[in-house]
N, C-alpha and C positions, 0 to 999 in steps of 0.2 A: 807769343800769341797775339794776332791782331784780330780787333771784331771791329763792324760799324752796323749802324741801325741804317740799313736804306729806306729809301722814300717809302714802299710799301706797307700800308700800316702791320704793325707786329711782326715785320719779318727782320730776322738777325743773320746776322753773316758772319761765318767765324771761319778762321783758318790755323789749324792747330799747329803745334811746332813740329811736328814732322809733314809738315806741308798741307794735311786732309783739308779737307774744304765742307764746313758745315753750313746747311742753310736750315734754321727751322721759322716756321711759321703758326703759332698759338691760335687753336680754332677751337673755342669750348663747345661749340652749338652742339656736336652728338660725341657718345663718348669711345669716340675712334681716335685710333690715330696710324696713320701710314705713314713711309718712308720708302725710301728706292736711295742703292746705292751704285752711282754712278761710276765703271771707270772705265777712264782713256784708253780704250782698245778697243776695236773692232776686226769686220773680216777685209777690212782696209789694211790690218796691220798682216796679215797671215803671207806667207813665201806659196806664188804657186802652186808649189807642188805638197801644200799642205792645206789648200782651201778645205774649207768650213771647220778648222781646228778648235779656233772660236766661238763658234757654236756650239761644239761638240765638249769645250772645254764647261763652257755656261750650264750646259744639261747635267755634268757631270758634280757640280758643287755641292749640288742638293743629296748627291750619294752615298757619304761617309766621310769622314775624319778620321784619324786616329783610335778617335774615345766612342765614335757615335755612326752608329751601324745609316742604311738607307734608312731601317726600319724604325729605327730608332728617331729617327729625325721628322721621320714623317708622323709620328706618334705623336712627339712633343708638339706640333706643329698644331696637331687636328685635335690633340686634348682640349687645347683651349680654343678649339674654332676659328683659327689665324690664318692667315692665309702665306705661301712663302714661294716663289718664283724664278723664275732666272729668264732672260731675255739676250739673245746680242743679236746689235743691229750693225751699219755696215763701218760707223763711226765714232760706237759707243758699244758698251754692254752696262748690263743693270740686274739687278738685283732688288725685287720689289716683297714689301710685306705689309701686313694690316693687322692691328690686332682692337681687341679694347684696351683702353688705356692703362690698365692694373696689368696685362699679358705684356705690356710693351716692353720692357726690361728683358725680362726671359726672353721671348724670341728675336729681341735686337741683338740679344749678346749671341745669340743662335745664328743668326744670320752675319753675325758678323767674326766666328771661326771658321763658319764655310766659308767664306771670304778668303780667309788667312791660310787657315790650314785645313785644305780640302787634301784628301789622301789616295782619290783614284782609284778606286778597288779594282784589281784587274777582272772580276765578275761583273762591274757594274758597266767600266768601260765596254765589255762585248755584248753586253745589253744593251746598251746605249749605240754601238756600231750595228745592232741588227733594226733596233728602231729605227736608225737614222737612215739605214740601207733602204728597210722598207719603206719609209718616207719620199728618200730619193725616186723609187721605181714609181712609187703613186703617181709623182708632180710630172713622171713621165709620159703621163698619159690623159693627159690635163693640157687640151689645146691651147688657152691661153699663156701657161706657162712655158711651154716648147716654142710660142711665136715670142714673149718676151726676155725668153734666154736667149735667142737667136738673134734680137734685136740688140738685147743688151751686149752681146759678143763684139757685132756688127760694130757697137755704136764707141766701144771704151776698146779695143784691141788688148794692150797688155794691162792695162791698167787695173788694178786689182777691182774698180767696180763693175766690171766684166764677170765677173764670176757670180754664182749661185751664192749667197752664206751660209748656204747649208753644206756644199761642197760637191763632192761628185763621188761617183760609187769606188773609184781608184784611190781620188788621195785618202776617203771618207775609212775606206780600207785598209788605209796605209798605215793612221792614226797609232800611236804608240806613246804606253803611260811615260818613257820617259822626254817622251814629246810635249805631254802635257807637264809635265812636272820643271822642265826646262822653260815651257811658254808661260807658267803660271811667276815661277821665281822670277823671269825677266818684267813681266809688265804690269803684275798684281802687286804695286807698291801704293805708299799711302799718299807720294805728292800727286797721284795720278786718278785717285777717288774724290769724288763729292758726294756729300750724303746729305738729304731732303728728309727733314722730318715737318710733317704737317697735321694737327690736329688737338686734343685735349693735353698738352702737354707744355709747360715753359718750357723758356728756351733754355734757361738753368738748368734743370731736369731733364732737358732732351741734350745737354751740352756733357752733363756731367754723364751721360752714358754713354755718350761716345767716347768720353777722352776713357771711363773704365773699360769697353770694349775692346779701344782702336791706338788710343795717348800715346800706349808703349813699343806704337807697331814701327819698326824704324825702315829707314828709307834706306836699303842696299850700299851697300861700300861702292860697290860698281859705280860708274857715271850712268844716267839716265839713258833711258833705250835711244837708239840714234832716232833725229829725227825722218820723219818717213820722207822716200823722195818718189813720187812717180814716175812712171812713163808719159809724154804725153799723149795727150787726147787727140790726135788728128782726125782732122774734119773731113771726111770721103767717104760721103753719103755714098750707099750701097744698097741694091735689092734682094735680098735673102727668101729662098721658099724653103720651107717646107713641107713633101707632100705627104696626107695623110685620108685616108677616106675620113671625113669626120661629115656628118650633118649639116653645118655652116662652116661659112672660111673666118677666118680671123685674119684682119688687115689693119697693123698699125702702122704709123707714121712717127718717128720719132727725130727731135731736133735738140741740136746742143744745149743746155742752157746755163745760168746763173748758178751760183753755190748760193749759200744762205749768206754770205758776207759780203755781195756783189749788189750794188747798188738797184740795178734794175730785181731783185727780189719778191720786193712787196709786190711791182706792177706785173710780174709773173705769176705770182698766187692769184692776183684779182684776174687777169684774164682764162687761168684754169678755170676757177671759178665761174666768168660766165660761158666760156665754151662747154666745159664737161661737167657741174657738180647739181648732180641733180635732177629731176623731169622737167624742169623751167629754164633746163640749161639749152644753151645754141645749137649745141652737135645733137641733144635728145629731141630736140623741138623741129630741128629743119631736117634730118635725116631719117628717125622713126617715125617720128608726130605725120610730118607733111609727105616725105616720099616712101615711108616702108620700108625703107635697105635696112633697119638694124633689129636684131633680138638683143642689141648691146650695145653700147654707145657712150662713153664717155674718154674721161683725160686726167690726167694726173702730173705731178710736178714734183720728185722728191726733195726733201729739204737734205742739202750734202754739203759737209765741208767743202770737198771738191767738187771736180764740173760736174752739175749736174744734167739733169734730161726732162723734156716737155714731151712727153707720149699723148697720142689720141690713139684709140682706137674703134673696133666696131667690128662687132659679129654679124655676117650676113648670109645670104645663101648665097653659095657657091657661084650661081650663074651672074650674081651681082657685085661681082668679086672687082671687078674692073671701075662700073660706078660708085662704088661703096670706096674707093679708091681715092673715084677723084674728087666726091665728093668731100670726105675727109681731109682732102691736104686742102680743097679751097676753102671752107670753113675755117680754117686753121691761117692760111696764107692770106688770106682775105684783109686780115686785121693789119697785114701792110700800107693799106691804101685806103683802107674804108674805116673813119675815125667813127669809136662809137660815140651814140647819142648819151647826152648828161643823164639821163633817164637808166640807160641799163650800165651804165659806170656806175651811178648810187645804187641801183639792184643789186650788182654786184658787190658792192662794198658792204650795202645791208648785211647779206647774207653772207660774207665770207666775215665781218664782222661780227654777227648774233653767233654763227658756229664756233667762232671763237673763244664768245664769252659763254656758250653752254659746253665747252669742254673744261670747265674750269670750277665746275661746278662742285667736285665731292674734294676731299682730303687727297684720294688716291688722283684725281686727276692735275690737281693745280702740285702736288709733290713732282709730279713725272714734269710737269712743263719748266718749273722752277730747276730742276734738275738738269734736264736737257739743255736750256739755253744754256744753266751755267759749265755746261762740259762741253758745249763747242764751241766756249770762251765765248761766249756775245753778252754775260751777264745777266743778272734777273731783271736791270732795268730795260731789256730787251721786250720784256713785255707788254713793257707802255710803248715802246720806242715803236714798235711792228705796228700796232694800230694806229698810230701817229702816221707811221710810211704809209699805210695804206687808206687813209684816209687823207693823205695830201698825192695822192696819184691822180693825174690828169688824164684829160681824153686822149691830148698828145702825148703826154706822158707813155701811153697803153700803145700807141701809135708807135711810136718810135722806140718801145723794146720790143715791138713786132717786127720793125722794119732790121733790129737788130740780130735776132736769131732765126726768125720763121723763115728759111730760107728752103733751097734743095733738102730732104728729107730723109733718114736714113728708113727703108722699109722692109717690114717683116710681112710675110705672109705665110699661112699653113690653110691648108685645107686637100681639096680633092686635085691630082696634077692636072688637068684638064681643064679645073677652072682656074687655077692657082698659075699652071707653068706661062699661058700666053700674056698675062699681065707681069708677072714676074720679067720675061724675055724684053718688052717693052719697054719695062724701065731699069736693064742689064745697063 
């Protein structure tokens, strides 16, 4: 077993002898304590023809074990007013709980045999297959999500971030307990978890309940899952319509960008930030504020191992479909050439900074960010390291990772064919 005390005051780092990776941080102020337990899998990791298994697997943890019914779990859970979750994102999954600090015990050891030994009830899984069906049909019908699937199709080809995480009504279909029970033995091992405990607890007391949890869980005879190899990403920006009577069109723009480990990063988040975050943002301010084209207007930037994507978009009326167009890519393309002022560089940084530090604010929130950096390997000292990056971004700096990606744009558009199909044709 190796541990070290990093720079963050009271934070411990432990990595136990089957590999698991603890981080806890001692917070007496209220007498909470949360944790999330992180592992290396996402719908990054899923085959094709099995998307959103991962998620479908995560919904499914919280449903029984051998010893302990759904009902049963949900019981123990709300006896003591605890809270207990599951999540999978596209490069992680997690497993989130809160309790007070005297529950902490019980529902850690709770949360941490649905970890191990989840049992799949074949009642829960078709539960869980009608939920996620109707889920699916809902997001059908929900313009913004049919213009960002088609974007996202457009924009990653085979690449597993192309796909929904939720999956699709076929493979979501297809799902099969020994499916799960196959995907769970191959990638739910212990060198492949981190677990974040944050709150009224040492870290002796939070260690020594993990190692009675978690200590004896051993790492598979097998070699470690192979590592993952993508498709690439090729860059052949394309115009995609989808038509559909709706009320307003939906017109995004989307261009390749950075993963979280690619230096231009930080100066990717700060120009999100002043393009799209917010009513003080550029694309809210010069497109609704000034000319009226949006009921909707902003941008977004995911944080992804791999390549990821710099989306604007912008809801407008149909007939505006064209200038809500070109408005958005010039807004966006602009920053190739037009260096911002010192002035909205520090706004921006104010504020992508202060959002920062107010998500950091409670147990459950600093547990999840601690967690997160450290499952996509960037460490907890990524913490300081990010606001560092982003406080040493320059105006060229901002300049020249615009001049780097903002280029030809892949575009999605949904709305009415009439207004949607002639601007679509034009940029065929």
């Amino acid at each position: 077993m190796t541990a070290s005390l990093l720079q963050a005051p009271r934070l411990h780092r432990t990595v136990l002898a089957n590999g698991l990776t603890v981080l806890v941080l001692e917070n007496p102020v209220a007498d909470i304590v949360s944790a999330r337990m992180f592992i290396r899998v996402g719908s990054a990791s899923e085959a094709s023809h099995q998307a959103g298994l991962v998620s479908f697997l995560m919904g499914l943890l919280t449903k029984g074990t051998a010893a302990l019914s759904s009902m049963a779990i949900a019981e123990t859970v709300e006896s003591v007013g605890a809270s207990l979750g599951t999540d999978a994102a596209a490069d992680y999954s997690v497993i989130s709980l809160k309790t007070v600090s005297a529950d902490f015990p019980e529902i850690f050891a709770l949360a941490a045999t649905l970890l191990r030994q989840p049992s799949f009830p074949t009642e829960e899984i078709e539960l869980e297959r009608k939920l996620t069906l109707q889920q699916i049909r809902s997001m059908q019908e929900q313009p913004f999500t049919l213009a960002f699937n088609q974007l996202r199709q457009d924009m990653y080809g085979e690449h597993p971030y192309a796909r929904p995480g939720i999956g699709t009504e076929a493979t979501v279909g297809a799902i099969t307990q020994p499916d799960l029970v196959d995907f769970h033995r191959q990638h739910m091992r212990p060198d492949s978890v981190v677990i974040t405990i944050v709150g009224r607890i040492t870290p002796a007391a939070a260690l020594a309940q993990v190692e009675q949890a978690l200590g004896d869980w051993q790492v598979p005879d097998a070699s470690s899952p192979p590592a993952l190899v993508f498709p690439a990403v090729l860059t052949t920006p394309t115009c995609s319509m989808a038509a559909q009577e709706t009320n307003q069109a939906i017109v995004m723009v989307g261009y390749p960008a950075a993963s979280v480990k690619h230096p231009a990063y930080a100066a990717l988040k700060l120009i999100n930030t002043y393009l799209g975050n917010g009513l003080s943002s550029r694309l809210f301010v010069e497109l609704r504020e000034k000319r009226g084209l949006a009921y909707d207007v902003s941008a977004f930037y995911p944080t992804r191992l791999g390549p990821s994507q710099f989306v604007a978009y912008i809801g407008t009326a149909p007939e505006n479909t064209a200038t809500a167009l070109e408005g958005l890519r010039f807004e966006v393309e602009r920053l190739q050439e037009t260096v911002l002022s010192d002035e909205e560089l520090q706004s921006a940084k104010n504020k992508l900074l202060g959002q920062y530090a107010l998500g950091k604010q409670t147990n459950a929130q600093i547990a999840q960010l601690l967690g997160w950096y450290e499952i996509l390997g960037l460490g907890v000292e990524y913490d300081q390291g990010f606001q560092d990056m982003v406080a040493a971004v320059t105006v060229l700096d901002a300049e020249a990772v615009a001049q780097e990606f903002f280029h030809k744009p892949y575009i999605s558009l949904l709305g009415p064919e009439e207004a949607v199909g002639p601007v679509a044709a034009a940029h065929a």
